[in-house]
C-alpha positions, 0 to 999 in steps of 0.5 A, a space after each residue: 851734733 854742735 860738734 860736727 856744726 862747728 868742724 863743718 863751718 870751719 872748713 867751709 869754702 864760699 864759690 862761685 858767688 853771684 849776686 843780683 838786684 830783685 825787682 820786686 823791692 826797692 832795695 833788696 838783692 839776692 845772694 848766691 852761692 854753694 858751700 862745700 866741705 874741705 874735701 869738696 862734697 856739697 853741704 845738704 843740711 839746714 844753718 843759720 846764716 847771717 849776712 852783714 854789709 860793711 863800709 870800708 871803715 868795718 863799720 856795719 851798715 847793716 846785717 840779717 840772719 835767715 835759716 837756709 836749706 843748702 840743696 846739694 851745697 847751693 843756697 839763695 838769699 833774698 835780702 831786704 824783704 823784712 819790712 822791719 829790717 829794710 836794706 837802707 838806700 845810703 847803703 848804694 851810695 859808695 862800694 860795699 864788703 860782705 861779711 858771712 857767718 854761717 852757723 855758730 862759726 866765726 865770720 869768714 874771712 876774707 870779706 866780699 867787695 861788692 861795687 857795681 851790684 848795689 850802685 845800680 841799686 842806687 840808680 833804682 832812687 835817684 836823689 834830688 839833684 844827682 843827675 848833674 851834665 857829667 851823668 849824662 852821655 850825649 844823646 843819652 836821653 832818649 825816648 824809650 828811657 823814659 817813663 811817662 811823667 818820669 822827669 820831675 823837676 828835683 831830679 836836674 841840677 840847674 843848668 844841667 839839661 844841654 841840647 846835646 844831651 838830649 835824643 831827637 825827639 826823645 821827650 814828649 809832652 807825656 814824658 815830662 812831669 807838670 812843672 818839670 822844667 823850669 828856668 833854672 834846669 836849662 843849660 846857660 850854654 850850648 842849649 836853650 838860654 832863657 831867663 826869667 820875664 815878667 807878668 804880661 810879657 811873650 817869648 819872642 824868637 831873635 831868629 837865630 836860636 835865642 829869645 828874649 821876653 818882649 812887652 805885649 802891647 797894651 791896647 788902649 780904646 779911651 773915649 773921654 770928655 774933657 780929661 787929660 791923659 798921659 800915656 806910657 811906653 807900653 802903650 799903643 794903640 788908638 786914643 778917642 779924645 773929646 773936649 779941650 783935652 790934653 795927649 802927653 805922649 811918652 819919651 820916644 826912647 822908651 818907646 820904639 817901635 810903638 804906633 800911637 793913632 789920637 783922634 777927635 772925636 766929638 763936634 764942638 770947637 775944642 781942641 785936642 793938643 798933642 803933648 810932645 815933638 811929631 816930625 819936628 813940631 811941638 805941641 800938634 793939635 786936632 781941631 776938627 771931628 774925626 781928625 787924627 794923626 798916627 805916629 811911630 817912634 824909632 827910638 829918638 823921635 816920634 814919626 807922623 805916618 798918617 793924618 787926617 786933619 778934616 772930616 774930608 780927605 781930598 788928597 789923592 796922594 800924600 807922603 810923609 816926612 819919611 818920603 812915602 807916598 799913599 794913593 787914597 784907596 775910596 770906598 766900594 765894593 768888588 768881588 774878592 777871590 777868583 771864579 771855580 774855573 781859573 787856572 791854578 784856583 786854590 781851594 780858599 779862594 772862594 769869590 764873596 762880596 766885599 765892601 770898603 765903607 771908609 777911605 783910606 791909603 795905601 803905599 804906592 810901592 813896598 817899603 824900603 829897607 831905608 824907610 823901615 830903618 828910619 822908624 826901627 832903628 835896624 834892618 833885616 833884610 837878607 840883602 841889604 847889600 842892595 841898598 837901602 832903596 831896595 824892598 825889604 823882606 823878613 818881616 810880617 
């Protein structure tokens, strides 16, 4: 009987090979196949068959040896399923041979190249960082390519995430992993450039595809007596001051843009002294309750753009040193919004009662692109060829 095994294996011819991926395991894969004697009848009998993977140094990676029952010469391994002996994931990573033995028959020969079969069973465990831009065709990346919660962060290269890599539309909120995408993922060319900020500061659009990070202003409300403060170039806002006291402003270089308004707020004769030059005069001071100045640095200089030296305003008009002029706007009420039968009626503009208790001033005219770049430093006007006189748009 071993006999007849040993003659048997011997002629043994391999056809017809077909090996495919299960997807019940990770890391298994099926091998088939039909064995026939020399003479080309089908084996129908039951052998010990073993399958080894080599790398192409002959070194064995792996093997396992299973009893197979031919059923009219064919016959079907599963491979891997041993818990105990489980196909390892380093076998994917480059091309594989086969080596068969079947029975107590020598190793046949020659051995099986495999390539493709167990490169997509690396694709079934992708490691940290293999998915680098090269891996990815334009457009690849597509919704229905991706599981919920499928990309983590480990599996990008840095910078390996460009806008053409990725679908319209293709990742969504629930395609992508808490924390998946950071910093470092994106692409520093053709996608979305961005580095890091720091605490307390907005991503604030260029408006032309970039962002930078942009310092929130620090609202300050201070209401002192007697105290001096020094104030930083992040802050802006309102200052309530009382009592001899002493408003050191910031060097406008560090500050452009930001709006500064120092008010007195207490009755007694102190004075409160503006530390600092506002439109050319040194050291400015408040003397009177209620009186205060807003200024604005454009970067060199800080800006007077409103003052009210008395409890009083009696000016119907004032300008600044920008050549802007104000109308004083009184107090009182009027009717906003427009009545239910007006032509064109929108569905806001619904008629309520408003009240204006304080005075204050408006411009007369809307602001020229010379005076916004006067106190900004930049004009971004979409047509400034008109002239600086023109009015300017592109802001909010």
């Amino acid at each position: 009987m071993n006999f007849k095994i040993i003659i048997i294996c011997l002629s043994l011819v391999i056809i017809f090979p077909n090996i495919a991926f299960s997807t019940d395991q990770l890391n298994t894969f099926t091998f088939q196949g039909r064995l026939e004697n020399s003479d080309g009848s089908p084996v129908s009998s039951t052998l010990n068959v073993t399958l080894r993977i080599y790398d192409n140094q002959n070194n064995c990676l792996w093997s396992e040896s299973n009893a197979v029952t031919m059923n009219s010469g064919g016959f079907n391994l599963m491979l891997g399923k041993s818990s105990a002996n489980p196909i390892p994931l380093s076998v994917n990573e480059q091309a594989r041979h086969i080596g068969l033995t079947f029975g107590s028959d020598s190793e046949m020969s020659p051995r099986k190249e495999i390539t493709g079969v167990l490169r997509a069973g690396f694709a079934l465990s992708v490691t940290d960082a293999a998915i680098t831009t090269s891996k990815l065709a334009d457009s690849a990346v597509t919704e229905n390519k991706l599981a919920d919660g499928a990309v983590i962060s480990a599996k990008f290269d840095n910078h390996s995430v460009t806008a053409n890599k990725i679908s319209i539309s293709a990742v969504t909120a629930d395609k992508l992993s808490n924390s998946a995408v950071t910093v470092e993922k994106l692409s520093a060319s053709g996608g979305f450039t961005l580095t890091s900020g720091t605490a307390g500061q907005s991503l604030m659009s260029n408006g032309d595809g970039t962002f930078k990070w942009e310092d929130v202003e620090n609202e300050i409300n201070v209401a002192t007596t007697s105290t001096n403060i020094t104030l930083t170039s992040e802050q802006s806002g309102m200052v309530l001051v009382s009592g001899n006291s002493t408003v050191t402003l910031p060097a406008p270089s560090s500050s452009q843009g930001k709006k500064l308004t120092i008010k007195k707020t207490d009755s007694s004769s102190t004075t409160v002294t503006i530390s600092g030059i506002v439109d050319g005069e040194s050291n400015p001071q408040l003397s009177e309750q209620y009186a205060y100045m807003t200024i604005i640095s454009n970067g060199s200089e800080w800006l007077k753009i409103g003052e009210n030296s008395s409890t009083t305003i009696d000016e119907t008009y004032v300008s600044n040193s920008l050549g802007m002029t104000f109308r004083l706007i009184s107090p009182g009420t009027f009717v906003m919004g427009s009545p239910s039968d007006e032509l064109g009626r929108e569905t806001d503009e619904t008629q309520y009662t408003v009240t204006i208790s304080e005075p204050y001033y408006m411009q007369t005219t809307e602001v020229t692109q010379g005076q916004w770049q006067a106190v900004m430093g930049s004009n971004p006007s979409g047509f400034d060829s008109c002239g600086l006189n023109c009015p300017l748009e592109n802001v909010s």
